[in-house]
Every structure is written in C-alpha cells, then in structure tokens.
C-alpha positions in Angstrom: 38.1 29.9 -26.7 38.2 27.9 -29.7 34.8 27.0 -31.2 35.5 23.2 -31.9 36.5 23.1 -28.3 33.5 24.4 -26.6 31.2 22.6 -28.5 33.6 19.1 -28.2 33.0 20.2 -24.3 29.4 20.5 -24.8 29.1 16.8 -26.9 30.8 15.9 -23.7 28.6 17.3 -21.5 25.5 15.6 -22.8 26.7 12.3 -23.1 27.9 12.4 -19.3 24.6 13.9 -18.5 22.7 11.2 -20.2 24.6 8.6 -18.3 24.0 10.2 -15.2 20.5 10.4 -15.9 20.4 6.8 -16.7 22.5 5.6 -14.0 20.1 7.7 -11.4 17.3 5.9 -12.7 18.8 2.4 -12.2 19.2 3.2 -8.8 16.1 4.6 -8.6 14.7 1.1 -9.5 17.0 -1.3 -7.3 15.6 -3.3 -5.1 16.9 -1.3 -2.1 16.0 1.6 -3.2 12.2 0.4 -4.0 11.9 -0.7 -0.5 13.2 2.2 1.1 10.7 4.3 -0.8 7.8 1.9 0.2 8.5 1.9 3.5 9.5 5.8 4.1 7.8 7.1 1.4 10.6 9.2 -0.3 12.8 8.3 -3.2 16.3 7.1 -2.3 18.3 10.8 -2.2 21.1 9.8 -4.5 19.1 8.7 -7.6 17.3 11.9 -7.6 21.1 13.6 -7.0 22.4 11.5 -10.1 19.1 12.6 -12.1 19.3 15.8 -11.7 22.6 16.4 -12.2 22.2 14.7 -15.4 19.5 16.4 -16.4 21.5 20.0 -16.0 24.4 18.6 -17.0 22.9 17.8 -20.4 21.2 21.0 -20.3 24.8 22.8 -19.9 25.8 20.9 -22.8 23.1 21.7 -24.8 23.5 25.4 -24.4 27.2 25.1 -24.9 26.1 23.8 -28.6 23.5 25.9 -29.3 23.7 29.3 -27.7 28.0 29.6 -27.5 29.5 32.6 -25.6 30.7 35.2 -28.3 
C-alpha cells in the first residue's frame, strides 16, 4: 500500500478518534447521564463505549503514522 495513503488513513483515524473521545465525554456529562450514575452508581455504558473506541481508534491511527507496516 501506498505510504501517503496509510498515513492519510492514519490522520483520519486520529481525528475520528478524537471526536469520539470528545463526543463520549459530552455524554458522559449530560444531565441524564449524571443522574443515572448518581442514582446506580455506574457511568452511562455508551460514553465509556464512545471513549474508548476513541481512544483506540486514535491509538490505531497513531501507529499507522509512526510505526507503518513495511
């Protein structure tokens, strides 16, 4: 594969990872969510779906950048 591509794919990976991230974390502190976690106790299951998926999403894309398949 072409090395522009894969690290094009990579650029891309990261900025949907850090939206995911961010987007977990607004969910994470709505209102809804907030009062679920205050009465059960545990964070609302999709924020901590969207932030980790953007966290190893970004991670993919960083290694895509950095450490590229020869």
């Amino acid at each position: 594969m072409n090395s522009n591509l894969l690290k094009l794919t990579g650029i891309v990976c990261i900025i949907g990872g850090v939206a995911l991230f961010l987007w977990g974390q607004d969910i994470a502190r709505s209102l809804p969510s907030v009062l679920q976690e205050t009465v059960t106790g545990s964070p609302n299951k999709r924020s901590v779906y969207y932030t980790a998926g953007g966290v190893a999403l970004a991670l993919i894309g960083i290694v895509q950048i950095f450490w590229p398949k020869k």
